[in-house]
C-alpha atoms as a printed R data frame, in Angstrom:
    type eleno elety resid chain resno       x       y       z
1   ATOM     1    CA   UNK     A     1  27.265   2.823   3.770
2   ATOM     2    CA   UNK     A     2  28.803  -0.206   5.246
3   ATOM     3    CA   UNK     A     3  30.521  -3.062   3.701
4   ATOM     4    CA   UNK     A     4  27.477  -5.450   4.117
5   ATOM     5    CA   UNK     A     5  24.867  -2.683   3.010
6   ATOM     6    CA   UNK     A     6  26.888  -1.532  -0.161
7   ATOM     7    CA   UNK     A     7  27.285  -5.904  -1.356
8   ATOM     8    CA   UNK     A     8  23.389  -6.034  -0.197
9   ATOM     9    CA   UNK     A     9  23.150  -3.298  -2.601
10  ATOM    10    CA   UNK     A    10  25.266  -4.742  -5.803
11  ATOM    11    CA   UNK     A    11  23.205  -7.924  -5.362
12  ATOM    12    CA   UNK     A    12  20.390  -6.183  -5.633
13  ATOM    13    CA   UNK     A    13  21.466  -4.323  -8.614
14  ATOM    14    CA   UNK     A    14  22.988  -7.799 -10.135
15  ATOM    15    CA   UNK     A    15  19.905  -9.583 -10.063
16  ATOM    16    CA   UNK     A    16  18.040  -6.589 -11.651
17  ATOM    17    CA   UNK     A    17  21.260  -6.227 -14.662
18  ATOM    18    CA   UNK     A    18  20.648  -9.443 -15.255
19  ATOM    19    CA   UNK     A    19  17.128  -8.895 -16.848
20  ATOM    20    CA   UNK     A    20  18.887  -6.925 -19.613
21  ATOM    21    CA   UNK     A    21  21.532  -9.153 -20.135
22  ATOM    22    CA   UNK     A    22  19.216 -12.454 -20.380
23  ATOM    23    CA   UNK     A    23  16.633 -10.395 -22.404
24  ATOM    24    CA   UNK     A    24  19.476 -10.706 -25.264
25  ATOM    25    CA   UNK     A    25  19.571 -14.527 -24.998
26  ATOM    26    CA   UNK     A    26  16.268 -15.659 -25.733
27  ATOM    27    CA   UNK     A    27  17.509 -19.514 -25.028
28  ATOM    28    CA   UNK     A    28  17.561 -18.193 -21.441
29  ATOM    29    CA   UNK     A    29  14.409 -16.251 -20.792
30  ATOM    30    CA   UNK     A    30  12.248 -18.794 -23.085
31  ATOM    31    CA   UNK     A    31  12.296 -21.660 -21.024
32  ATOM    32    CA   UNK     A    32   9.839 -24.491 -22.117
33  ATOM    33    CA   UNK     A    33   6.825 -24.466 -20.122
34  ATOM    34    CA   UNK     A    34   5.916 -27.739 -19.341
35  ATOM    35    CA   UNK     A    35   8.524 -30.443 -19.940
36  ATOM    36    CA   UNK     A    36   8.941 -34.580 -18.411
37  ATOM    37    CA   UNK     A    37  12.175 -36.183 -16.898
38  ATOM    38    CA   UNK     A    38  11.110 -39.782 -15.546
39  ATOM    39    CA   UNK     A    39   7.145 -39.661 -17.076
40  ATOM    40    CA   UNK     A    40   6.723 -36.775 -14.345
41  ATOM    41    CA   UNK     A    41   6.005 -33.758 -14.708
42  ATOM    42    CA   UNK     A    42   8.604 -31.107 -14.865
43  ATOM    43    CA   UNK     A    43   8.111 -26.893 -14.852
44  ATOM    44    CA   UNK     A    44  10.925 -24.422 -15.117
45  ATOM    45    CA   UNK     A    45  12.096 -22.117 -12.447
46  ATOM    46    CA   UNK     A    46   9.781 -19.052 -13.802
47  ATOM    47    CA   UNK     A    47   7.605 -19.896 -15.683
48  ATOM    48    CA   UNK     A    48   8.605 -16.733 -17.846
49  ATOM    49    CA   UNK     A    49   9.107 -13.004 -17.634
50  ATOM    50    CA   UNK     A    50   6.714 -11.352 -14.991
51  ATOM    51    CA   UNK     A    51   6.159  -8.852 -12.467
52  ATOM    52    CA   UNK     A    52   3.879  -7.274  -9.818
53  ATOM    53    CA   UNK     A    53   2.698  -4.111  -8.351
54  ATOM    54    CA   UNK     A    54   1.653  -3.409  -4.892
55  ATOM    55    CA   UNK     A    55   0.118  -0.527  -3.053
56  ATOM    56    CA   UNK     A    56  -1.275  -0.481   0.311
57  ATOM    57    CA   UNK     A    57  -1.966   2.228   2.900
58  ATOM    58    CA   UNK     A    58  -2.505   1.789   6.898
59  ATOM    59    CA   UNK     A    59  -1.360   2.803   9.980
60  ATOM    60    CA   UNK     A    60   2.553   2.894  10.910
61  ATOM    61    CA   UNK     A    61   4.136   2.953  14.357
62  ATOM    62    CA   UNK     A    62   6.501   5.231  14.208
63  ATOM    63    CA   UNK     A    63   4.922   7.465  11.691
64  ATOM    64    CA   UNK     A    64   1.409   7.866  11.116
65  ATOM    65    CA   UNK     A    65  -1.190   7.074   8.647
66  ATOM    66    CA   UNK     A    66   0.767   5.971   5.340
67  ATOM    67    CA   UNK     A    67   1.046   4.502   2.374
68  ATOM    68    CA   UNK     A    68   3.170   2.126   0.542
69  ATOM    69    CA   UNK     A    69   3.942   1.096  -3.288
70  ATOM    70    CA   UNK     A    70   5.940  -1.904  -4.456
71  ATOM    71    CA   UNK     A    71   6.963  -4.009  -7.662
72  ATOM    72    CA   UNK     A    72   8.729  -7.081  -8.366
73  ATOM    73    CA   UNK     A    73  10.026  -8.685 -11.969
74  ATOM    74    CA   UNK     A    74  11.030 -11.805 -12.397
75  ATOM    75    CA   UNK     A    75  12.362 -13.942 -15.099
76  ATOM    76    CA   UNK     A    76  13.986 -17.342 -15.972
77  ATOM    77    CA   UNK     A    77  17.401 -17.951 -16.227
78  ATOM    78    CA   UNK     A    78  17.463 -20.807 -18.422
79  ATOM    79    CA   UNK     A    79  14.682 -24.321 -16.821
80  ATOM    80    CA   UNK     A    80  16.417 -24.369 -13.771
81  ATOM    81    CA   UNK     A    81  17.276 -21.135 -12.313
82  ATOM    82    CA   UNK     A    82  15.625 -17.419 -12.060
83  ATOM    83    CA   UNK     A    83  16.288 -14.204 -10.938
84  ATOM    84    CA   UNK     A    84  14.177 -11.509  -9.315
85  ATOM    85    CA   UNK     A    85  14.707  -7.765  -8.606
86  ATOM    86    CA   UNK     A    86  12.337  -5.940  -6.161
87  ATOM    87    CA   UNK     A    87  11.752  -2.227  -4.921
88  ATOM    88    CA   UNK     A    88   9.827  -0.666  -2.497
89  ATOM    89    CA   UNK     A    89   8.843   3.129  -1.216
90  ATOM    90    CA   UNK     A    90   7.100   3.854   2.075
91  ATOM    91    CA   UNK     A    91   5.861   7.344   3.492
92  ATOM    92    CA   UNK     A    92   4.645   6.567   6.823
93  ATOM    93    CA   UNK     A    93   2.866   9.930   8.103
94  ATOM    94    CA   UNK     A    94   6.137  11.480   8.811
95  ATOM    95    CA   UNK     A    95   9.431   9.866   7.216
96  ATOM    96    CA   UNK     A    96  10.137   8.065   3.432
97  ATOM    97    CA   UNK     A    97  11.647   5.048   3.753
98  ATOM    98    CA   UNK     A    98  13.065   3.370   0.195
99  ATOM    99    CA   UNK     A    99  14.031  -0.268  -0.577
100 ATOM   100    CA   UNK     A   100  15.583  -2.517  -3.134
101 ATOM   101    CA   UNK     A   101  16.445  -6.226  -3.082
102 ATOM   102    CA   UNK     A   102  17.425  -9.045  -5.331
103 ATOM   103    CA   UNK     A   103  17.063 -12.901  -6.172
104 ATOM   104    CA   UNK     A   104  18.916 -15.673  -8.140
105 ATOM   105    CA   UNK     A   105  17.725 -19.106  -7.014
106 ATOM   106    CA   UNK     A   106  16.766 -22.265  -8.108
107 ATOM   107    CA   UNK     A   107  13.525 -24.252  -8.494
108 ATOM   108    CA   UNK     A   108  11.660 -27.241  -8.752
109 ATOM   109    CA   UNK     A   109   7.573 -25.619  -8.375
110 ATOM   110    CA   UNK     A   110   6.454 -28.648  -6.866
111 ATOM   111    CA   UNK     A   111   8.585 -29.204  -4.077
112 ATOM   112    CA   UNK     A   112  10.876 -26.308  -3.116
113 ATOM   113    CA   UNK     A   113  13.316 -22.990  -3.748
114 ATOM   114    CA   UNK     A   114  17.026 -22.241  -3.011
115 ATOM   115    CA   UNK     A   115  18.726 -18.752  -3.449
116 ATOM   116    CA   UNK     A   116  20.549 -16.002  -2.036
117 ATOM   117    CA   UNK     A   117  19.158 -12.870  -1.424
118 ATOM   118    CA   UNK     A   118  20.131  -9.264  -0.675
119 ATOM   119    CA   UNK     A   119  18.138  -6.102   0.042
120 ATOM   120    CA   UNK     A   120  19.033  -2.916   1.230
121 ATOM   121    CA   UNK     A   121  16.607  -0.201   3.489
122 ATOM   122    CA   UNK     A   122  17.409   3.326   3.363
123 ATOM   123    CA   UNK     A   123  16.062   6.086   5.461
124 ATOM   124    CA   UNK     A   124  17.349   9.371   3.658
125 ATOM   125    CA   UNK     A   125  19.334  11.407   6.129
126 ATOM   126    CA   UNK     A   126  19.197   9.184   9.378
127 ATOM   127    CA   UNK     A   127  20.445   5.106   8.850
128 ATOM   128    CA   UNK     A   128  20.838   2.131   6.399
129 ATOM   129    CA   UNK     A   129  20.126  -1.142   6.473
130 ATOM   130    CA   UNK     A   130  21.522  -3.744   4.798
131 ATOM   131    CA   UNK     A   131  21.153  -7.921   4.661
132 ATOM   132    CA   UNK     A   132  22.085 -10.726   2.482
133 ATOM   133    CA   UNK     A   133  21.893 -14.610   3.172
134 ATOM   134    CA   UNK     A   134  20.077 -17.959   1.866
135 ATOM   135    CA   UNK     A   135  16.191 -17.952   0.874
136 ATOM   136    CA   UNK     A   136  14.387 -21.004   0.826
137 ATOM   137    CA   UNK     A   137  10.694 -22.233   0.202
138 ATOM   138    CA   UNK     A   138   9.481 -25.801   0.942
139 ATOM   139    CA   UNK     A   139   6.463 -26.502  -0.973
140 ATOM   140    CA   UNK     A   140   4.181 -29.129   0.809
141 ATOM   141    CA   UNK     A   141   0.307 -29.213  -0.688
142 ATOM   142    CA   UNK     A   142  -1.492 -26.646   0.202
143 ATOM   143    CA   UNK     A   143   1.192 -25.035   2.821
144 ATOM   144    CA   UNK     A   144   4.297 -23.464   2.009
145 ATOM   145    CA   UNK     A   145   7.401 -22.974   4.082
146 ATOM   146    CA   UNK     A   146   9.360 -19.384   3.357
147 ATOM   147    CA   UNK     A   147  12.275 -18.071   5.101
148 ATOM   148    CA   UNK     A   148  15.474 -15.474   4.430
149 ATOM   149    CA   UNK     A   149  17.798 -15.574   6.794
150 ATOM   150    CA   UNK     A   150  21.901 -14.190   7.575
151 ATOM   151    CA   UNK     A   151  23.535 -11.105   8.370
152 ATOM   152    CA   UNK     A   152  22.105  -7.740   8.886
153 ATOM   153    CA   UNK     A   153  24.126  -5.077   9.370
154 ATOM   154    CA   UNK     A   154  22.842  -1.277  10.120
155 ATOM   155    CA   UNK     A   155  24.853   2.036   9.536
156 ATOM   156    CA   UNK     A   156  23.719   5.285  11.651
157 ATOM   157    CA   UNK     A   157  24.554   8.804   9.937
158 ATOM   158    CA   UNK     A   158  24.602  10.295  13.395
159 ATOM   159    CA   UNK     A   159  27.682   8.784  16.318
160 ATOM   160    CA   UNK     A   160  24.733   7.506  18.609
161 ATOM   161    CA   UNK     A   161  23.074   5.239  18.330
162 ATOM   162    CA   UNK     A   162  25.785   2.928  17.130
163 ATOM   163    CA   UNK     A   163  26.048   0.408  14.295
164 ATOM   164    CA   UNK     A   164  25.339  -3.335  14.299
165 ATOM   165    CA   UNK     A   165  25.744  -5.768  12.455
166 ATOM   166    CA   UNK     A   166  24.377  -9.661  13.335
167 ATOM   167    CA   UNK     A   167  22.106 -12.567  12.383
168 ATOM   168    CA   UNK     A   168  18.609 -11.835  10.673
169 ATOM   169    CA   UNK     A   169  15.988 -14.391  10.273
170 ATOM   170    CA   UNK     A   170  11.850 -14.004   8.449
171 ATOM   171    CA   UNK     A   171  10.065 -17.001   8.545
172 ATOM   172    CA   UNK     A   172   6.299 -17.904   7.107
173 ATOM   173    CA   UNK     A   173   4.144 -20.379   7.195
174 ATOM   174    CA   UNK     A   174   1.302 -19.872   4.537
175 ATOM   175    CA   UNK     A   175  -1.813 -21.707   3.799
176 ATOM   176    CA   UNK     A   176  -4.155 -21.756   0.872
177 ATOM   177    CA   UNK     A   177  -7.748 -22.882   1.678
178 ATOM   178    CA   UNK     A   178  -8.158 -22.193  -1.622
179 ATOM   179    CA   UNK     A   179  -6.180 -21.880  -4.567
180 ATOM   180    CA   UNK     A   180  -6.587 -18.154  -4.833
181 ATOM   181    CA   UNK     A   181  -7.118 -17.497  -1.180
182 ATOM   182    CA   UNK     A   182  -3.967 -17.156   1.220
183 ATOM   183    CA   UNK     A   183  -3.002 -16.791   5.162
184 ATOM   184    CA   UNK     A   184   0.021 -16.280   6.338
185 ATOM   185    CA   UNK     A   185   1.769 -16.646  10.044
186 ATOM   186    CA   UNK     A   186   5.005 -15.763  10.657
187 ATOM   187    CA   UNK     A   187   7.748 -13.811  12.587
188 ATOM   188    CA   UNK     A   188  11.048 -12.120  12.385
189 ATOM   189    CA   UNK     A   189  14.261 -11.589  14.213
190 ATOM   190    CA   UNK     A   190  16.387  -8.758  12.913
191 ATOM   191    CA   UNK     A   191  19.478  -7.271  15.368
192 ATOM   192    CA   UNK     A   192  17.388  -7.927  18.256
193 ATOM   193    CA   UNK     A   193  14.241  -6.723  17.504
194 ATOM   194    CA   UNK     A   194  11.469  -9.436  17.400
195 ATOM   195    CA   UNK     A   195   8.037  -9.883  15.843
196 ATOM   196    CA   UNK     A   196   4.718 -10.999  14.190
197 ATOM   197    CA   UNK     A   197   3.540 -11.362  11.515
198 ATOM   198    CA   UNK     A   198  -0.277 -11.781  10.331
199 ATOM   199    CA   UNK     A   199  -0.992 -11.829   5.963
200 ATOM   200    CA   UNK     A   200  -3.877 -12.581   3.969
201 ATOM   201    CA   UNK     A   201  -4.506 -12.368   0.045
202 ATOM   202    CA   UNK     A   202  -7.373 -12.844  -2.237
203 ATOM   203    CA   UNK     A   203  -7.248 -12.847  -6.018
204 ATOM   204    CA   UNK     A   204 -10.197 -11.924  -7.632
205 ATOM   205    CA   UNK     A   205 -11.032 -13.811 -10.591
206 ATOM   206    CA   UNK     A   206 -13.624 -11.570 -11.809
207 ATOM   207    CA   UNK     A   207 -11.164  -9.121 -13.526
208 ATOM   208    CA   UNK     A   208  -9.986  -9.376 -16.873
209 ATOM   209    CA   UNK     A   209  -6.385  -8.341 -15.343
210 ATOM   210    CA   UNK     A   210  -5.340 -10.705 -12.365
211 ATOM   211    CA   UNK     A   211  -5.246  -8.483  -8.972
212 ATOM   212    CA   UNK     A   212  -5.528  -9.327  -5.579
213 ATOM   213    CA   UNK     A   213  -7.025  -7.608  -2.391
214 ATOM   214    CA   UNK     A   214  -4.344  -8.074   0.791
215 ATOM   215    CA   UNK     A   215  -3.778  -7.066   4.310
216 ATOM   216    CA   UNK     A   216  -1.265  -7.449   6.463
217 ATOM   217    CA   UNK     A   217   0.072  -6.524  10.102
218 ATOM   218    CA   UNK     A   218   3.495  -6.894  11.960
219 ATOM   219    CA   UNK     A   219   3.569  -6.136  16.014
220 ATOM   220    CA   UNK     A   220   7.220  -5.520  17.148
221 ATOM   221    CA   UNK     A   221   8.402  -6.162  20.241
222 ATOM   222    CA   UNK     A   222   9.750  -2.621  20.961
223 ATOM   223    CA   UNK     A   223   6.549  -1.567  20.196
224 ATOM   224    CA   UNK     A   224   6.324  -0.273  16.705
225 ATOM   225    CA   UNK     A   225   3.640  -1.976  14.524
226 ATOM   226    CA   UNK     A   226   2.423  -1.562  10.822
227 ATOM   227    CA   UNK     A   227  -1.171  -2.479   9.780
228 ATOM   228    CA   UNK     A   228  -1.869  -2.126   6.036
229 ATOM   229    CA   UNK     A   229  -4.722  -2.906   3.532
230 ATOM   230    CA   UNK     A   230  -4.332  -2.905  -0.326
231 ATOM   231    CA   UNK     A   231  -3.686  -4.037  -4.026
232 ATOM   232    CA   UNK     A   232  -1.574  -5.909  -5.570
233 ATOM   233    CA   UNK     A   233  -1.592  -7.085  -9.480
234 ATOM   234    CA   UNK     A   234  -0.011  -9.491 -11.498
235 ATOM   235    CA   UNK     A   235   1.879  -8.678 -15.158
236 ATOM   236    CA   UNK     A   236   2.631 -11.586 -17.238
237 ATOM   237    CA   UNK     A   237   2.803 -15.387 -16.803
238 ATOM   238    CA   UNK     A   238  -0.391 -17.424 -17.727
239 ATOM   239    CA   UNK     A   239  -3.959 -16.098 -18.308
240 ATOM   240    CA   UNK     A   240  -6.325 -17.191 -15.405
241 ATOM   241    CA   UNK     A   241  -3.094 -18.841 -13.110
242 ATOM   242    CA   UNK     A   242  -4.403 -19.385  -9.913
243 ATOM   243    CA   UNK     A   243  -2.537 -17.205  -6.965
244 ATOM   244    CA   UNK     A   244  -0.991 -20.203  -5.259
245 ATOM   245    CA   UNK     A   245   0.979 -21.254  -8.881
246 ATOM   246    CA   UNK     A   246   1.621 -17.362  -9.261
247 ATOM   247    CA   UNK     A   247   3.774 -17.926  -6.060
248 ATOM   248    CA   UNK     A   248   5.134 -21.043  -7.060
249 ATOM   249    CA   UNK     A   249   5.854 -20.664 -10.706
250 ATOM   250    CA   UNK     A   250   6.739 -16.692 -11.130
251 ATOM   251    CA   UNK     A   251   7.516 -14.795  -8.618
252 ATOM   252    CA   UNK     A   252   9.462 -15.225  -4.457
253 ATOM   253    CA   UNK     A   253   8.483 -12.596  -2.387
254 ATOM   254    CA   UNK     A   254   9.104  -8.812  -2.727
255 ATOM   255    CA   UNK     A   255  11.797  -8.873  -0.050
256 ATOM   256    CA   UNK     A   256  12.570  -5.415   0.049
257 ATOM   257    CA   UNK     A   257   9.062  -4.886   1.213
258 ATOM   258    CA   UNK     A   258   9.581  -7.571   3.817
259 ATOM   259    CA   UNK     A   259  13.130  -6.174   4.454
260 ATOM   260    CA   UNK     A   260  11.710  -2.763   5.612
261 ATOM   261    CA   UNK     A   261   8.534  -4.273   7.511
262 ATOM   262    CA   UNK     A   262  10.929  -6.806   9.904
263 ATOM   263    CA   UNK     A   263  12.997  -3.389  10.610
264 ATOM   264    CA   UNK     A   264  10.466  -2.093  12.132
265 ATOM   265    CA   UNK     A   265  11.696   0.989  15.359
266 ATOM   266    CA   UNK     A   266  15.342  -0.002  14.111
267 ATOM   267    CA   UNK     A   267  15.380   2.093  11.273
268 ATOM   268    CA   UNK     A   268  13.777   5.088  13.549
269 ATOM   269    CA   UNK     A   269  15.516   4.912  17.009
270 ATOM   270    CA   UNK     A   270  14.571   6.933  19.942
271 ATOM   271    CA   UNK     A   271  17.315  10.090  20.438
272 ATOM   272    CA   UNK     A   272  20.193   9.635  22.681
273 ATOM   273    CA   UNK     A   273  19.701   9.892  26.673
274 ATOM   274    CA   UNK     A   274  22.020  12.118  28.315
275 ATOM   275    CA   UNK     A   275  23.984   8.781  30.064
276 ATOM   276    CA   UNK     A   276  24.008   7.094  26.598
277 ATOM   277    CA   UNK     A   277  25.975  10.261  25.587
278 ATOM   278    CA   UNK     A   278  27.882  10.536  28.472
279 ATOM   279    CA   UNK     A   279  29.182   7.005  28.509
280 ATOM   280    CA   UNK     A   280  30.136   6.974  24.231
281 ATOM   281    CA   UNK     A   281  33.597   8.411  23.885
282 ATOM   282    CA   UNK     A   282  35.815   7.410  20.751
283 ATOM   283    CA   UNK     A   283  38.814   7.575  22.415
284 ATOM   284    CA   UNK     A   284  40.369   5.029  24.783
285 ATOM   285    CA   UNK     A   285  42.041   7.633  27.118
286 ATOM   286    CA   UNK     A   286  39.206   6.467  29.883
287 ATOM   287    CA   UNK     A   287  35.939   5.690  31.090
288 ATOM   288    CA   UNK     A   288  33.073   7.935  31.785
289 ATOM   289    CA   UNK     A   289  31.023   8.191  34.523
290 ATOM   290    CA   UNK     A   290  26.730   9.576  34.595
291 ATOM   291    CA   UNK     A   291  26.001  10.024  38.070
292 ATOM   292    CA   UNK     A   292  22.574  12.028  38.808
293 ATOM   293    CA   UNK     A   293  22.422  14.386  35.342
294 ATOM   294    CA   UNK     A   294  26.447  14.668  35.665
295 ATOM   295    CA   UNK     A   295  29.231  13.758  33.750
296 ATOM   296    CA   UNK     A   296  32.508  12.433  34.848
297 ATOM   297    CA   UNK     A   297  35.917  11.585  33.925
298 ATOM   298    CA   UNK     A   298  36.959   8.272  36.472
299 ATOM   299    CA   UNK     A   299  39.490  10.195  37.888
300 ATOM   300    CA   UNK     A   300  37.035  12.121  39.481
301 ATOM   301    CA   UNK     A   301  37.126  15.428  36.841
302 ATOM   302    CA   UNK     A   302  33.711  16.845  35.774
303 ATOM   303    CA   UNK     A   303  33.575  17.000  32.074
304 ATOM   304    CA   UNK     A   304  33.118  20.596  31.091
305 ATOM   305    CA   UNK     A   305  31.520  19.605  27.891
């Protein structure tokens, strides 16, 4: 595992340590719910110690027909500041696919968040991914602003194809007609592989339990593509929140899950051509040449191999 996977990695684990460690300090995970500064009003980070639960199932390209499951908790880290650890496992028809991430931010619920995040993708057996930078939200009425963005970095258990590490961006715009009805538009960038992203949730408020109906699809530019329908519920904060406050009060994102749907063909590639193969040598003792199904040395010697 590379150097950026393995500190994606400890920040994941960090932010998840660090719901043992505050649950000793109940000063810290007790913020006060509603307080003033100025005669306005004033919420805490997280509104207190929550999680959800996700599970979906749809059709993934590459893979099959699959299914997904995901959870996030969440808690406060004193008024100001919170801390979120998520995980995620995917079977998509034909390969697992398992995910972890973490959060520590800061947040004002009316108006914005401010973090760093890291999450790490792992295919057993073929590659990791890796990616840590800043996460932001910008709260304005009914629309939200969400992006994570920095470096990405991608480790290969096989020679070809090779590693890479660069810049990573997700960005969505979301809009709630409602206050427990959401849509989402959005896109990523992640080591060159683009695409788009469609989202819609519903929270029932028939149930005595708050859970939501969602559905969601991502089109990559390589061509790979997920389209998924499912469930997601909510564990602790408030009885009857509305979904848009859930979001805004309790919990960021799951972005494992988002880590692992921007990845899309990356984490899967296509095997090796014969001139890809030809052309990667290790050593520096010269350059190869594929001419017509045949490998050469430039000095003009066939390569036996």
């Amino acid at each position: 595992m590379n150097i950026l996977a393995r500190s994606s990695f400890y920040l994941a684990l960090a932010a998840g340590c660090s719901f043992g460690a505050a649950a000793n300090a109940a000063d810290l995970i007790l913020p006060e719910p509603i307080a003033y500064q100025d005669d306005e009003l004033l919420l805490p980070a997280v509104s207190g110690v929550n999680g959800k639960w996700e599970l979906s199932g749809g059709l993934f390209n590459p893979g099959g027909i699959g299914f997904r499951a995901a959870g996030s908790v969440s808690i406060p880290l004193g008024e100001r500041f919170g801390a979120q650890g998520d995980v995620m496992a995917t079977w998509t028809g034909s390969d697992l696919y398992l995910a972890g991430a973490g959060h520590l931010f800061t947040r004002d619920p009316s108006l914005y968040l401010l973090g760093v995040t890291g999450g790490v993708v792992v295919e057993p057996g073929v590659a990791t991914l890796g990616a840590v930078g800043l996460e932001g939200e910008l709260y304005l009425d009914r629309w939200s602003l969400e992006g994570w963005a920095g470096v990405a970095a991608i480790d290969y258990v096989a020679i070809l194809p090779p590693d890479q590490v660069g810049f990573f961006a997700i960005g969505d715009i979301a809009f709630y007609p409602t206050d427990d009805l959401r849509f989402t538009v959005g896109g990523s960038y992640i080591l060159g592989d683009t695409a788009l992203h469609l989202g819609a949730e519903y929270q029932l408020t028939s149930f005595a339990w708050p859970v939501s109906l969602t559905t969601d699809a991502r089109i990559h530019s390589g061509g790979a593509y997920a389209i998924t329908a499912g469930i997601k519920g909510y564990i602790g904060g408030e009885p009857g929140k509305s979904l848009i406050d859930r979001h805004r009060q309790d919990d960021p994102p799951n972005r494992a899950l988002d880590l692992f749907s921007a990845a899309g063909g990356l984490l899967d590639p296509d095997p090796p051509t014969d001139e890809e193969i030809c052309l990667y040598t290790e050593e520096d003792f010269g350059d190869w040449i594929y001419d017509d199904g045949d490998c050469y040395f430039d000095d003009g010697e066939q390569n036996p191999g």
